[in-house]
C-alpha positions as CSV (number, residue, x, y, z in Angstrom):
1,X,96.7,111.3,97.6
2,X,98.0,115.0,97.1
3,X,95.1,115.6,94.7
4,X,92.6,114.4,96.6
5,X,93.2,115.8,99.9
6,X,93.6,119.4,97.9
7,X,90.1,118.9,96.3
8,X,89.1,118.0,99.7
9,X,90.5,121.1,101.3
10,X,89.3,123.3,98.4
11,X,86.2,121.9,98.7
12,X,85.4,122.4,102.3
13,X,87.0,126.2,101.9
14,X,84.1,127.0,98.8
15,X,81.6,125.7,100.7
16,X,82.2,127.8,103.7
17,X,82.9,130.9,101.5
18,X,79.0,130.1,99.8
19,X,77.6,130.2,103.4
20,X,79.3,133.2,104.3
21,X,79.1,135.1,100.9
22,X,76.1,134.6,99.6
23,X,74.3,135.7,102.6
24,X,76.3,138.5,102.8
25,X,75.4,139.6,99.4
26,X,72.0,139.4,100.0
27,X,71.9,141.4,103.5
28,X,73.8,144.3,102.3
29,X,71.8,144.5,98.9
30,X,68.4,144.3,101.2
31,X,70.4,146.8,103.3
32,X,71.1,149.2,100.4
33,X,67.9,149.1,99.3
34,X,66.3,150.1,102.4
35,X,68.8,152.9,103.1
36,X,68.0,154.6,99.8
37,X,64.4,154.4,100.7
38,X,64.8,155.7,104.3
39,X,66.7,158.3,102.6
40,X,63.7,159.4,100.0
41,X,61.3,159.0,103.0
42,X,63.4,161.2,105.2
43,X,63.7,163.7,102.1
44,X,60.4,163.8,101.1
45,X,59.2,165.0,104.3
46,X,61.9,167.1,104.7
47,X,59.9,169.0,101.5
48,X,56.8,168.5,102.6
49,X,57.2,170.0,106.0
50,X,59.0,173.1,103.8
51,X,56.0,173.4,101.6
52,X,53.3,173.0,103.9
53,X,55.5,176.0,105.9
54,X,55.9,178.1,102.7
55,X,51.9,177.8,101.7
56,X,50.9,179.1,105.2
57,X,53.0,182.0,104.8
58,X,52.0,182.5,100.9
59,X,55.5,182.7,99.8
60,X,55.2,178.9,98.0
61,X,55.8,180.5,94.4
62,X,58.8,182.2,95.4
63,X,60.7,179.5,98.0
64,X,59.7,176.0,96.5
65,X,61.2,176.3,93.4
66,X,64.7,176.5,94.9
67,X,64.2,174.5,97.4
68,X,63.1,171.4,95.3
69,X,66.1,172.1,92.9
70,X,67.9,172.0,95.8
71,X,66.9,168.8,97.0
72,X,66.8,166.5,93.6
73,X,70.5,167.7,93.4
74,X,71.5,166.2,96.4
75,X,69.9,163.2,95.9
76,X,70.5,162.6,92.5
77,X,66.5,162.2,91.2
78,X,64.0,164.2,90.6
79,X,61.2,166.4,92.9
80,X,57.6,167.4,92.1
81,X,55.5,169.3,94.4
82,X,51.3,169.8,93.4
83,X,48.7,171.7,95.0
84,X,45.2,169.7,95.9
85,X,43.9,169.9,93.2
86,X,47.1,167.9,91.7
87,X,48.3,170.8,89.5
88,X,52.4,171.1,90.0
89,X,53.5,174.5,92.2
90,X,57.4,173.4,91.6
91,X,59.2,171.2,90.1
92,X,62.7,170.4,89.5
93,X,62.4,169.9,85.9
94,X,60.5,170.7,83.0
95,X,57.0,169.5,82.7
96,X,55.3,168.9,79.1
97,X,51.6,169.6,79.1
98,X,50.5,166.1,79.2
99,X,52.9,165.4,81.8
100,X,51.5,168.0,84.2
101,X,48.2,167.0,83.3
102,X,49.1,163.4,84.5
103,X,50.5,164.3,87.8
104,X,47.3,164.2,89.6
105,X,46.5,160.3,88.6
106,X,49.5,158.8,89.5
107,X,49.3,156.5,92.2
108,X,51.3,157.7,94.3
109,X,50.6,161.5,94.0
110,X,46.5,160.1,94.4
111,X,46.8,158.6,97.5
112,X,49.0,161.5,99.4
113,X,46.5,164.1,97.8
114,X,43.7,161.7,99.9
115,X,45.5,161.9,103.0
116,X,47.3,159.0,103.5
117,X,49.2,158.7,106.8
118,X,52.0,156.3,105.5
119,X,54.6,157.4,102.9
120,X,53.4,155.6,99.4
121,X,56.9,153.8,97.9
122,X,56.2,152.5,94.3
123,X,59.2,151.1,92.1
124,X,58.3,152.1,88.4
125,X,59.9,152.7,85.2
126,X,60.6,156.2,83.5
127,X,62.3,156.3,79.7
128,X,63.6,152.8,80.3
129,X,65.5,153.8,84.1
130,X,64.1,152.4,86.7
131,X,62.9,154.6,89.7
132,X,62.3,154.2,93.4
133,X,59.2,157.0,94.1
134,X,58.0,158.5,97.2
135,X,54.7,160.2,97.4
136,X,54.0,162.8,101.2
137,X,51.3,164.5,101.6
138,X,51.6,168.6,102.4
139,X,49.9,169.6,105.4
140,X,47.6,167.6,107.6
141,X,44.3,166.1,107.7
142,X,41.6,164.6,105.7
143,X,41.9,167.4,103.2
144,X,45.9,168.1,102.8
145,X,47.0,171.3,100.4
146,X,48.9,169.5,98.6
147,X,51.4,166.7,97.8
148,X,55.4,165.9,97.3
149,X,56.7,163.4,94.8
150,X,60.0,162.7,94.7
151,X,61.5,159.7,92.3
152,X,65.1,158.7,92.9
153,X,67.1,156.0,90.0
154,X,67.5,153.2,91.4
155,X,70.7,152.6,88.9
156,X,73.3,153.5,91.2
157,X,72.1,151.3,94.2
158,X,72.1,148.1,90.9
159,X,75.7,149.5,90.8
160,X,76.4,149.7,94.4
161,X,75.5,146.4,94.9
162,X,77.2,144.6,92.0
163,X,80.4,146.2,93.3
164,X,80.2,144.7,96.3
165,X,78.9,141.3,94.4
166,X,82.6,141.5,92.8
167,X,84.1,142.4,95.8
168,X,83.0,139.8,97.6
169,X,83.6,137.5,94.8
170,X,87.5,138.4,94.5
171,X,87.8,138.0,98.0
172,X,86.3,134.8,97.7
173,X,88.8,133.6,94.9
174,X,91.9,135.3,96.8
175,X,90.9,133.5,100.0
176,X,91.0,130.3,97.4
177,X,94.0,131.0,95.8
178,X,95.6,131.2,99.8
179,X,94.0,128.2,100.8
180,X,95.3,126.5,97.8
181,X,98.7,127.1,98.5
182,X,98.6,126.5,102.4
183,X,96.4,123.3,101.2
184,X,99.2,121.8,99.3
185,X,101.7,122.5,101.3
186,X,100.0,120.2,104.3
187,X,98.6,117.7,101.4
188,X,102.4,117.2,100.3
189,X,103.8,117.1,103.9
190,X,100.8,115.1,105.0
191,X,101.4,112.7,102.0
192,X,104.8,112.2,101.1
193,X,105.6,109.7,104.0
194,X,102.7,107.8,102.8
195,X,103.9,107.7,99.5
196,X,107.0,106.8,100.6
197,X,105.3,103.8,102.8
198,X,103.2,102.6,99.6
199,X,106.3,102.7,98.0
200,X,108.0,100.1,100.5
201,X,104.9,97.7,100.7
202,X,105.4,96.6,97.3
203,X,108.3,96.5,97.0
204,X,108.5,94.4,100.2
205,X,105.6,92.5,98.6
206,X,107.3,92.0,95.3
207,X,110.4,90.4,97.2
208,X,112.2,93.0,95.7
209,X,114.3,93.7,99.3
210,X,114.3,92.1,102.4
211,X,116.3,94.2,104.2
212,X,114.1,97.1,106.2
213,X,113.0,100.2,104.3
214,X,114.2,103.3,105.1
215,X,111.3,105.5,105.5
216,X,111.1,109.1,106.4
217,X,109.9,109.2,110.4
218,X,111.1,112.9,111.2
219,X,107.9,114.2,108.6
220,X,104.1,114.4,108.6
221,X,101.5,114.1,111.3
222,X,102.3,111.6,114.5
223,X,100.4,108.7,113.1
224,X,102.4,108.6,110.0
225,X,105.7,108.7,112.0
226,X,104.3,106.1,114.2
227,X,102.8,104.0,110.9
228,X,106.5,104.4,109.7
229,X,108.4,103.2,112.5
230,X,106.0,100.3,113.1
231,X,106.1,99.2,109.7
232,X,110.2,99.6,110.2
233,X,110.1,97.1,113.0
234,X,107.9,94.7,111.1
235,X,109.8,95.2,107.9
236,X,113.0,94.0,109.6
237,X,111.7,91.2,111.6
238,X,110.1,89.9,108.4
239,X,113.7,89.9,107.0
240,X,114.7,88.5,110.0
241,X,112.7,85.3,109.7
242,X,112.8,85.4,106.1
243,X,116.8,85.1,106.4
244,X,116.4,82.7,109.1
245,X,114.1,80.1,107.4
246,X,116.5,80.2,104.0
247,X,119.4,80.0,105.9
248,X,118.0,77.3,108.3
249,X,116.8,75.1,104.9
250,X,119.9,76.0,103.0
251,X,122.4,74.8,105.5
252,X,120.1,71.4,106.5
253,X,119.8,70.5,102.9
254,X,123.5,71.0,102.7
255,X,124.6,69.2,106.0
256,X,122.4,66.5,105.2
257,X,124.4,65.4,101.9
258,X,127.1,64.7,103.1
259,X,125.8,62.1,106.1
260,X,123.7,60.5,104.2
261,X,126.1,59.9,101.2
262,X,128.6,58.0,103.7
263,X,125.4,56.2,104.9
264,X,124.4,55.0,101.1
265,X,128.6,54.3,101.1
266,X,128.7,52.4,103.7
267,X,124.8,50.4,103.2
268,X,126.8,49.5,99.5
269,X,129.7,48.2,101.4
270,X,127.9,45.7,103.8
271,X,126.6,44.3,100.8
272,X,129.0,41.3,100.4
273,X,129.0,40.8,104.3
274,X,124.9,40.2,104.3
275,X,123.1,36.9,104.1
276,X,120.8,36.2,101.7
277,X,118.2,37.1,104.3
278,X,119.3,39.9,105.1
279,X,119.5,40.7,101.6
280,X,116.1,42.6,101.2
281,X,116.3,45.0,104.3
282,X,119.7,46.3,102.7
283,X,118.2,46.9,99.5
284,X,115.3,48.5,101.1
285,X,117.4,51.2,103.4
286,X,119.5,51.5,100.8
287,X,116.0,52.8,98.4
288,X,115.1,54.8,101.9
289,X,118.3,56.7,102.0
290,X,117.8,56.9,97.9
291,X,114.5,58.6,99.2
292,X,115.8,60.7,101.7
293,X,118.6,62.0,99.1
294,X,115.7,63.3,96.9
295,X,113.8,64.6,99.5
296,X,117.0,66.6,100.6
297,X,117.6,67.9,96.9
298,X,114.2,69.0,96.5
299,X,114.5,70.7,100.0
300,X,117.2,72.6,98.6
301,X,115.5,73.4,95.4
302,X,112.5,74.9,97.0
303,X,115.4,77.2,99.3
304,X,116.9,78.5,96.6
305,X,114.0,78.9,94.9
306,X,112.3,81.2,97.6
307,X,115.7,82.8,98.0
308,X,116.4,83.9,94.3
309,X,113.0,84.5,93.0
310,X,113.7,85.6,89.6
311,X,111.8,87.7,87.2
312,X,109.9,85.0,84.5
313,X,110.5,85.9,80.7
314,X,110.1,84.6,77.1
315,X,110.8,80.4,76.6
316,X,110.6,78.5,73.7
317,X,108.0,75.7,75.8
318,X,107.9,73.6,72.4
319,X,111.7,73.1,72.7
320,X,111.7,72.2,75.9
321,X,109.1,69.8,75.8
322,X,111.1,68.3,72.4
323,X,114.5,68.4,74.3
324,X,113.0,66.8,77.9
325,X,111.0,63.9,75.4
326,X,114.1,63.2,74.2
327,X,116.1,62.8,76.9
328,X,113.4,60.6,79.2
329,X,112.4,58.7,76.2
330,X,115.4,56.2,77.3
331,X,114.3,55.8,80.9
332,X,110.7,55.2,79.8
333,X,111.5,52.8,76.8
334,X,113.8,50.8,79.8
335,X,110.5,50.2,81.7
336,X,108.3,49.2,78.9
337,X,106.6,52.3,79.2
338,X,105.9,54.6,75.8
339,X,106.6,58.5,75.8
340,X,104.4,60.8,73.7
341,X,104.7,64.4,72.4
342,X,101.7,66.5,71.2
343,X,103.1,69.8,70.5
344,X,100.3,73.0,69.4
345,X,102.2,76.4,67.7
346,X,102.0,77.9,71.3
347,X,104.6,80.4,70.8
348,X,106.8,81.4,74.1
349,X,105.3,81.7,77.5
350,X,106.4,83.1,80.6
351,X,108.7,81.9,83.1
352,X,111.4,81.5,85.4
353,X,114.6,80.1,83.9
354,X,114.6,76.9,84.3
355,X,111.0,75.8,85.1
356,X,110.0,74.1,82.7
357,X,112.7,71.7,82.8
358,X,112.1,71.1,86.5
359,X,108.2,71.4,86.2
360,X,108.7,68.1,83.0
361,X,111.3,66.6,85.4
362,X,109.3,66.0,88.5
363,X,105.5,65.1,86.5
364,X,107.6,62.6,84.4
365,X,109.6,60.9,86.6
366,X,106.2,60.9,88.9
367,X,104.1,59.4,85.8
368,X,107.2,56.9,85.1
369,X,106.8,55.6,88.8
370,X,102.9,55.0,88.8
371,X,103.2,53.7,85.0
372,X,102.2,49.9,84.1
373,X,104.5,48.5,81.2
374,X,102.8,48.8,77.8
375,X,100.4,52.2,79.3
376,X,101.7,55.4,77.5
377,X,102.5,58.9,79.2
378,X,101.7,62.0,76.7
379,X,103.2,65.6,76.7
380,X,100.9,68.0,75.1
381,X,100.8,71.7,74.8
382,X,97.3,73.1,74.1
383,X,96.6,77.2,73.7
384,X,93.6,77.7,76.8
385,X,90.6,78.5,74.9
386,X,88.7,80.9,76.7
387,X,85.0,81.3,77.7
388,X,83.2,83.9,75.9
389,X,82.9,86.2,79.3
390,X,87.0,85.7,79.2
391,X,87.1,87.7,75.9
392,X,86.8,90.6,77.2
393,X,89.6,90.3,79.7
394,X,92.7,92.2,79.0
395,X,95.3,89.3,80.5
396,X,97.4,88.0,78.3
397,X,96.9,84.1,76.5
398,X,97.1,81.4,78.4
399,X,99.2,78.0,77.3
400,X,98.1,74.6,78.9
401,X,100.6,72.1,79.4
402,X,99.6,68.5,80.4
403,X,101.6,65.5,81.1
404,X,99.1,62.3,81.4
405,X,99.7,59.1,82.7
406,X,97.5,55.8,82.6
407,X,98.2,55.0,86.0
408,X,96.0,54.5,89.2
409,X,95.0,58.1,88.9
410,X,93.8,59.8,92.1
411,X,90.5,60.8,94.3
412,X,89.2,64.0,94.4
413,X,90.4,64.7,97.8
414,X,94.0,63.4,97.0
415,X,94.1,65.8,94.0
416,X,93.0,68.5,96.1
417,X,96.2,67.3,99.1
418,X,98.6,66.3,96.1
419,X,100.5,69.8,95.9
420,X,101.0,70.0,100.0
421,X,104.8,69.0,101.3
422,X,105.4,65.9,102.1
423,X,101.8,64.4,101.3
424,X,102.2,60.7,99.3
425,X,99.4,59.5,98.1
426,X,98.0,55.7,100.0
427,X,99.3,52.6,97.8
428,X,101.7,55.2,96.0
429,X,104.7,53.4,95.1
430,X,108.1,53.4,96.9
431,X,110.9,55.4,96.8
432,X,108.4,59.3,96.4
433,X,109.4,62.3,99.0
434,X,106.2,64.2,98.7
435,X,107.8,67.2,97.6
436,X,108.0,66.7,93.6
437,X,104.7,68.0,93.0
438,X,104.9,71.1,96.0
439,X,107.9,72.1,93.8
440,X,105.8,72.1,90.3
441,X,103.5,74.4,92.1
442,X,105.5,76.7,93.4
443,X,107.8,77.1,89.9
444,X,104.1,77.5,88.4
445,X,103.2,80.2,90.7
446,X,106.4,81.9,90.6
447,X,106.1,82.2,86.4
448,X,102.8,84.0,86.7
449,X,100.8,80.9,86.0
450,X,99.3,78.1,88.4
451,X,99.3,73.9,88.5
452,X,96.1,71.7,88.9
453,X,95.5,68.0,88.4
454,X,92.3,66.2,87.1
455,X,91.3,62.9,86.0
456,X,92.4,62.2,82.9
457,X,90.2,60.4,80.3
458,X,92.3,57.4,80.3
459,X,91.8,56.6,83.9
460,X,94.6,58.1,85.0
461,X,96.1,61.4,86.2
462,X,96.1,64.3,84.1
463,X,98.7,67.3,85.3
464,X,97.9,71.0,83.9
465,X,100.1,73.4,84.1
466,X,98.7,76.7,82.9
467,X,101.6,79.4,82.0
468,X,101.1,82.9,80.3
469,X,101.5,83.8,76.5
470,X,104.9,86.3,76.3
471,X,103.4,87.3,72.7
472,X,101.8,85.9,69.7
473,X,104.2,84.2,67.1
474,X,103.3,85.4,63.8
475,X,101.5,82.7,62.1
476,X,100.1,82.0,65.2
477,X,96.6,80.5,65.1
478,X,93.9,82.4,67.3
479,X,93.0,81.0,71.0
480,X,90.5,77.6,70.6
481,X,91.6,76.9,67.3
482,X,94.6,75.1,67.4
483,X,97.5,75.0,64.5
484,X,98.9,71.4,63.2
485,X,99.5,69.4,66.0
486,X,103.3,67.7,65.7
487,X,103.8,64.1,67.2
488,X,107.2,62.3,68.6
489,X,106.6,59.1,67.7
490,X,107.8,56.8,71.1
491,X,111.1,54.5,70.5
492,X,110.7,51.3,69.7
493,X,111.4,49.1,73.3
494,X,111.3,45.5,71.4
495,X,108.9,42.8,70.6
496,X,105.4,44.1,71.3
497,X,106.4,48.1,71.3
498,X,103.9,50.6,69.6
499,X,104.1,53.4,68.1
């Protein structure tokens, strides 16, 4: 922000030097100009009225001579004085022949010798110097007795008025070199509490603190100082709430564990003192409060999850998918149900510690509940191929992980609801809380990747959870063009299992 309000300081100060300058320039160079030929007007009459007085009194060869001398000393050029007939009476130089001869047909010397009222100002050039000449004519009337021709170099006014070009253009850069350094001195004190409040907005985005940001209030212009302090008191009533909703779900998840672990105690004790009819409302508060147990732990999860959101980094996904198949393989054999492992050469992705496992934990145990004996669930990690627009993008790979079931599968609308809190699907089995799949979601999001559900092929539900690449493996087989694919064969459950 420095730089740019400098160039926009700089900028405005050049463009007002230009306006100034420039004219400037001009006026005094037109200025100049027309003082040096005010000057040779003024002089050349001066002569002429000298030589038109020293012919009447017939002492022209004897006064003129020193006169003109005179005068093309003082103004640094040179003076010629000609009778009618054009011949030269005095000079202030040598003449050659030819020269003298000439004097009569220049333009200048022509028109005075016919009588012209106005001074005659020609610019010409002499022996490669450039002259400013004034012709007078001697005398008065249609017939004058003679002329004046006076020729002044019009080198020194060049010089003159490239001085003051260089003048004005050293004042132009020392007037830039101040307003640099006054420029940056109100850029910097203009900008650093900015700075310092970009600064604080991401790290307050980032999560990095919750506590308010100090911020510099006592510097830069009054908005800043009041930007600063309001972005103080909304900084620390964020916290504030922030604090107050993890404490609030922290401490209910925690008081509610207790309670309902008497209840389940106590729903397990009644058991022998309950009829037969009453048999089937115990077991089904005993499955509610099993319900409202989970519910309760995945509360908590999401607290402390929000609470401690940690920074996502290289995991082995193959291995956890291997180790998580092996342990639910069991619990899935138990219902009849088969569990299948498809692994790709992904190489590590990103994420929090811990995802994963939870991420497997919540889609299998949701795929176990809507799972028909004999149906298979799969696990399979794919690399995301990307479209051919994608290439050029500079993100890192993608890895797709899907767990699909052959269950009732869901509706569009009740994929697009599935990942809200507390939403079960209609028909969806006992015993859910609604917050399994909120939970996958969020440990997606918070790993830098994201969770979606479409209908899988098999009529079912298939889950995709897209995480980033931490870095190629070597060996590792490009995007879209998958390595071997390894398969966990599914435990034998008895008569009728398949592999």
């Amino acid at each position: 922000m420095t730089r740019r309000l400098l160039l926009s300081y700089l900028s405005l100060a050049a463009l007002v030097l230009l306006c100034l300058e420039i004219p400037l320039g001009f006026v005094y160079s037109r200025g100049e100009r027309e003082r040096v030929i005010t000057l040779a007007k003024d002089e050349a009459e001066s002569v002429s009225a000298y030589a038109a007085l020293s012919l009447a009194a017939g002492r022209a060869e004897r006064d003129l001579p020193g006169r003109v001398a005179h005068c093309a000393a003082r103004i640094g050029g040179q003076v010629v004085v000609v009778d009618g007939a054009g011949a030269p009476l005095a000079t202030s130089h040598p003449l050659t022949p030819q020269a003298s001869g000439a004097l009569a047909s220049r333009p200048g010397i022509a028109a005075a010798l016919r009588g012209t009222s106005t001074v005659d100002v020609r610019t010409s050039t002499i022996g490669g110097v450039q002259y400013l000449s004034v012709a007078a004519p001697v005398g008065h009337g249609a017939r004058p007795e003679g002329a004046v021709w006076l020729t002044v170099p019009t080198q020194m006014v060049h010089e003159r008025v490239h001085h003051v070009w260089l003048l004005l253009a050293l004042g132009g850069l020392g007037v830039l070199t101040a307003v640099t350094f006054a420029a940056f001195a109100i850029a910097r004190w203009t900008g650093r509490p900015i700075r310092e409040l970009e600064l604080a907005t991401q790290e307050l985005a980032a999560g990095s603190r919750a506590a308010p940001v100090t911020v510099t209030v006592t510097e830069g212009p009054p908005e800043v100082r009041s930007l600063a302090a309001a972005f103080n008191r909304t900084s620390a009533r964020l916290a504030h709430l922030l604090e107050s909703q993890h404490a609030f779900a922290g401490e209910a998840s925690h008081q509610l564990k207790t309670p309902l672990a008497a209840l389940r105690l106590r729903l397990e004790n009644l058991e022998p003192n309950v009829s037969a009819r009453g048999r089937s409302s115990l077991t089904a508060a005993v499955t509610e409060t099993d319900r409202l147990a989970r519910m309760v732990e995945g509360l908590l999860a999401m607290a402390r999850l929000e609470e401690h959101a940690a920074t996502p980094g290289p995991v082995d996904v193959g291995a956890v998918c291997a180790e998580r198949h092996h342990t639910w393989t069991p619990l899935f054999a138990r219902q009849g149900v088969f569990l299948t492992l498809f692994e790709d050469s992904v190489g590590p992705v990103l994420a929090v510690p811990g995802a994963i496992e939870q991420i497997l934990d919540n889609l299998l145990s949701n795929a176990l509940r809507v799972s028909s004996p004999g149906t298979t669930v799969t696990i399979e990690l794919r690399p995301h191929a990307p479209s051919r627009r994608a290439l050029r993008d500079v993100r890192p790979g993608w890895v797709d992980l899907h767990v699909t079931d052959e269950g009732p599968g869901m509706t569009a609308d009740q994929r697009a609801r599935a990942f809200d809190r507390f939403w079960r699907a209609p028909g969806a089995p006992k015993g859910g809380t609604g917050l399994g799949l909120a939970l996958v979601q969020r440990l997606a999001h918070a790993s830098g990747g994201e969770a979606s559900l479409r209908s899988a092929a098999t009529g079912g539900l298939d889950a995709v959870i897209r995480l980033p690449s931490a870095h190629p493996a070597p060996g590792t087989p490009a995007l879209g063009r998958p390595g071997p694919r390894r398969r966990e064969a599914p435990a034998r459950i008895g008569a009728g299992s398949r592999h």
